[in-house]
C-alpha positions in Angstrom: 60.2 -112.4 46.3 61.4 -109.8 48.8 62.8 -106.1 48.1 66.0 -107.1 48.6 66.2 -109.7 45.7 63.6 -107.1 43.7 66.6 -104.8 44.2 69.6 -107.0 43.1 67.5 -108.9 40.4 68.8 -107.5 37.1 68.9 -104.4 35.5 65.4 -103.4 35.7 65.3 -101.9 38.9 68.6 -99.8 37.7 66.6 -98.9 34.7 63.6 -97.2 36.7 65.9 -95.9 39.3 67.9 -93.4 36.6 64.2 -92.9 35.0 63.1 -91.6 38.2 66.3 -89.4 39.0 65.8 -88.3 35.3 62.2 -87.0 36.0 63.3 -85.6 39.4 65.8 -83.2 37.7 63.7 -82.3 35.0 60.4 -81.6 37.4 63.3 -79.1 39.3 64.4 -77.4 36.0 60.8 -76.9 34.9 59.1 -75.8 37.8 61.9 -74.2 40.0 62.2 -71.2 37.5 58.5 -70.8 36.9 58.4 -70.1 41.1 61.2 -67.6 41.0 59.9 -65.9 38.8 56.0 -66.2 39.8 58.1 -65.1 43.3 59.2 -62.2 42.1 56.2 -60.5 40.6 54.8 -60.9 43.8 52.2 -63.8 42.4 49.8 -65.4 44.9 50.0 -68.8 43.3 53.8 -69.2 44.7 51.2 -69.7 47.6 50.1 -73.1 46.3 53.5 -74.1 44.1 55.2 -76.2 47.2 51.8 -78.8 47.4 52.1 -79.4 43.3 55.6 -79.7 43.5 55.4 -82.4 46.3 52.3 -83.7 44.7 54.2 -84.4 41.5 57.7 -85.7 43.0 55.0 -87.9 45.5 53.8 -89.8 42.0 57.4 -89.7 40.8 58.8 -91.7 43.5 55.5 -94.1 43.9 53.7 -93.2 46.8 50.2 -93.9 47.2 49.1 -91.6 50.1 46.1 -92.5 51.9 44.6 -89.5 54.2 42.7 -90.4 57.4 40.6 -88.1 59.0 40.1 -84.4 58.5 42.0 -82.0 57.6 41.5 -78.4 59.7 41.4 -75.9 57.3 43.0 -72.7 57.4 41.0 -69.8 56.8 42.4 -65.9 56.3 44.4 -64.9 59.4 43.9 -68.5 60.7 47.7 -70.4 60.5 47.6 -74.1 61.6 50.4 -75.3 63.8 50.8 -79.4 62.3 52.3 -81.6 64.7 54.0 -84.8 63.4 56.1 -87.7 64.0 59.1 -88.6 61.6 60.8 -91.5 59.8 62.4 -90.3 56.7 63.0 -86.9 54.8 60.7 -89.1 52.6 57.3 -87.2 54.7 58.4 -84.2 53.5 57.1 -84.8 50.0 53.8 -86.6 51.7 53.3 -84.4 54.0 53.9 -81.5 51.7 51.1 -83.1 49.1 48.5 -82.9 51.3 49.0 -79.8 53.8 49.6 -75.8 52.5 52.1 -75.1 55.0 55.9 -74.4 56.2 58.0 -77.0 57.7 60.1 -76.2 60.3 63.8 -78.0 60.0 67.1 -77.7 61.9 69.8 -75.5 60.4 72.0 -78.3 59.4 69.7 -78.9 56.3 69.7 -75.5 54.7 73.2 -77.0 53.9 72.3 -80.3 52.1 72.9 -80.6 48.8 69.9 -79.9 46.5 66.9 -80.9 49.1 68.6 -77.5 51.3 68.1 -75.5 48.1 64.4 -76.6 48.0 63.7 -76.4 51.0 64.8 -72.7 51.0 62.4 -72.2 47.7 59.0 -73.5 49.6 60.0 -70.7 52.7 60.9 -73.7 54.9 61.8 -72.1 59.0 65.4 -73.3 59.8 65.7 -73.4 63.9 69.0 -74.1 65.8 67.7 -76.5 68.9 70.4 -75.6 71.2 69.3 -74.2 74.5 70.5 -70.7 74.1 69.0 -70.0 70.9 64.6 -71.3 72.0 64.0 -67.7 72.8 65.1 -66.1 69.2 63.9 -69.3 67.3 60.3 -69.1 69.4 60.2 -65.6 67.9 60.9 -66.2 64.2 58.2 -69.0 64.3 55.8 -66.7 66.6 56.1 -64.3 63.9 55.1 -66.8 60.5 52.0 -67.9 62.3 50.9 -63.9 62.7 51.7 -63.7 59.5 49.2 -66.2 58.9 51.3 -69.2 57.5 50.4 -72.5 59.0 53.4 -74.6 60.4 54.8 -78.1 60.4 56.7 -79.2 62.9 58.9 -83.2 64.2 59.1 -82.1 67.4 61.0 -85.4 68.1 63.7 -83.5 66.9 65.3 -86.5 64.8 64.1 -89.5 63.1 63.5 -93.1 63.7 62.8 -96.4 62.4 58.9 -95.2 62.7 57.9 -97.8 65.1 57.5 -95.8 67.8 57.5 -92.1 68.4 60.0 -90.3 70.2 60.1 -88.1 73.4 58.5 -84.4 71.7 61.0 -81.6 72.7 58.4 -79.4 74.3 60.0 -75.7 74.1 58.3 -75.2 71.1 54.7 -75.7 71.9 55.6 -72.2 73.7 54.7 -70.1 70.4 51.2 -71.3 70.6 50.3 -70.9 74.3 49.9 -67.1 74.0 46.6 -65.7 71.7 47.7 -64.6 68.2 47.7 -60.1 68.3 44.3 -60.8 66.9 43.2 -62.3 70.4 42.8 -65.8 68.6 44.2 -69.2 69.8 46.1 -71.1 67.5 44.9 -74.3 66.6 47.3 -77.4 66.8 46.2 -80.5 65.0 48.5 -83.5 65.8 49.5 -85.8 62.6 50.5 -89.5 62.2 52.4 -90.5 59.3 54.3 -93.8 58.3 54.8 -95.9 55.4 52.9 -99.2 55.5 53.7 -100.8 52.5 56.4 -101.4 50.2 55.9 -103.3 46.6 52.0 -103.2 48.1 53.0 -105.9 50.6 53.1 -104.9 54.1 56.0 -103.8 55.2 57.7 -105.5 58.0 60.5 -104.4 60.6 63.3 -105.3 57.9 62.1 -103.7 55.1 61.4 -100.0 57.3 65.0 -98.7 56.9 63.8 -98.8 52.8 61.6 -95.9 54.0 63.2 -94.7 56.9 65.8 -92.9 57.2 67.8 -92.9 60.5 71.3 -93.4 62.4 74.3 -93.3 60.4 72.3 -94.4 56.9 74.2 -92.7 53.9 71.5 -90.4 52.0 72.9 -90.6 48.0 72.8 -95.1 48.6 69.2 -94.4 50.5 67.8 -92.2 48.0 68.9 -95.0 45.2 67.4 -97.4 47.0 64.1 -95.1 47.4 64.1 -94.7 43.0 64.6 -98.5 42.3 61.8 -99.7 45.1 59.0 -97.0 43.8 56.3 -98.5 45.9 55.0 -97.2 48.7 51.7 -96.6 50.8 51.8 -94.2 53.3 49.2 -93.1 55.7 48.4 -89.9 57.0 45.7 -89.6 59.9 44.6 -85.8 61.0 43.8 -86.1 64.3 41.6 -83.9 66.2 42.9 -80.2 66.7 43.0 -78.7 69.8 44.3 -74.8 71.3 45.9 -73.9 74.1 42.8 -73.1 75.8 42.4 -77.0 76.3 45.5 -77.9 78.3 46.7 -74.4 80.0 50.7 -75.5 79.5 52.8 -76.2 76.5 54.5 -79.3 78.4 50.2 -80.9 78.7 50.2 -80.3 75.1 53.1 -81.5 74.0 51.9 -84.8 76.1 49.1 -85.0 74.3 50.2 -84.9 70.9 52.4 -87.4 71.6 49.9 -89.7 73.0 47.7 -89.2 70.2 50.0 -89.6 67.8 51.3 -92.6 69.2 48.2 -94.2 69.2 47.8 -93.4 65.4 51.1 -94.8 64.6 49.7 -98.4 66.3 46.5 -98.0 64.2 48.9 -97.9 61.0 50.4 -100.8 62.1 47.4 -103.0 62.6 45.4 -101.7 59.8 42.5 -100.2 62.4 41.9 -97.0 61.5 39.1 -94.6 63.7 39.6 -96.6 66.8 
């Protein structure tokens, strides 16, 4: 049986899919308070709240993460600047499960309908991409990782079917080819990510648009489709990280990531993972 006739097969599907949406809004009512207020006594464990939150909406929707590799840590004074490709708003949950960090979006989704809310709540970095605005936008990111907080950046700029990864914009490599004010190189550790299973059956170049989200897809009909599936394995490999000090140029960086990531997006296709 395929997803599509899974989908359209009766009222089950249906039935899970408002359970879901049901548990969604009530994991938001119950834990989006507890942050503000946690927030606004000034607790440290806001620090932490964004990888529970994505932990629990990960098992909500049915993902079964699997994490290749090793992830670099990040010590006191030590921010992490994660480099990924992207599919779907679907690896922000994934992504946010498994790595303490900040994502970096483009301004247009501080305006989305409940996912710009949240994204607000775990101190996500908005960034316009035009031209004229690199220099200000290199600054407000140059100035989270002095402050410590690790990053996590699609520097494809927009997503794709997940097959292949996209040109990286390079211009914002440029915050990490200077030393940090406390004369230490920040370390970039390139990430793969992509779903490669749906209903634990490999999933195939028809079924990706289940996962990915691209073109002119409508989000309210894909997130739907995402609550009535509930089943999918995604991979995550952590690559080796690297500094500045290993290339000398944001643009031989930004070549490498891509390379690297690349290759770990054909090792999720064909299963071989650590080649």
């Amino acid at each position: 049986m395929t997803i599509q006739s899974e989908m359209t097969s009766g009222t089950r599907a249906s039935v899970v899919a408002w359970a879901r949406l049901g548990g969604f809004i009530i994991l938001i009512v119950t834990m989006v308070p507890v942050f503000l207020v946690l927030r606004a006594a000034g607790s440290s464990k806001t620090e932490k709240m964004p990888l529970l939150f994505h932990g629990l909406l990960s098992r909500l929707i049915g993902f079964k993460i699997r994490v290749h590799g090793v992830q670099k840590d990040r010590t006191k004074g030590q921010p992490v600047f994660f480099v990924s490709n992207h599919s779907s708003y679907l690896d922000i949950p994934a992504l946010g499960s498994v790595i303490n960090g900040c994502f970096v979006a483009k301004s247009e989704v501080a305006g989305w309908p409940v996912i710009g809310s949240l994204a607000k709540l775990q101190n996500t970095v908005f960034i316009e991409r035009r031209a004229v605005r690199a220099s200000t936008q290199s600054t407000v990111l140059r100035n989270c990782l002095e402050e410590g907080k690790s990053l996590i950046l699609f520097p494809e700029g927009t997503s794709s079917d997940g097959m292949r990864t996209l040109p990286f914009k390079s211009s914002l490599f440029s915050i990490v080819e200077k030393p940090l004010l406390s004369g230490q190189h920040v370390t970039v550790q390139p990430v793969t990510i992509l779903c490669t299973e749906i209903g634990n059956m490999p999933i195939g170049r028809s079924w990706r648009p289940y996962y990915a989200w691209y073109g002119d897809m409508t989000l309210v009909k894909h997130v739907w489709d995402v609550f009535k599936i509930g089943s999918f394995t995604v991979d995550v490999i952590f690559h080796p990280a690297v500094t500045m000090e290993d290339f000398g140029s944001r643009k031989l960086m930004s070549e490498y990531c891509h390379r690297t990531i690349s290759k770990g997006v054909d090792q999720c296709v064909t299963g071989r993972f650590g080649t």
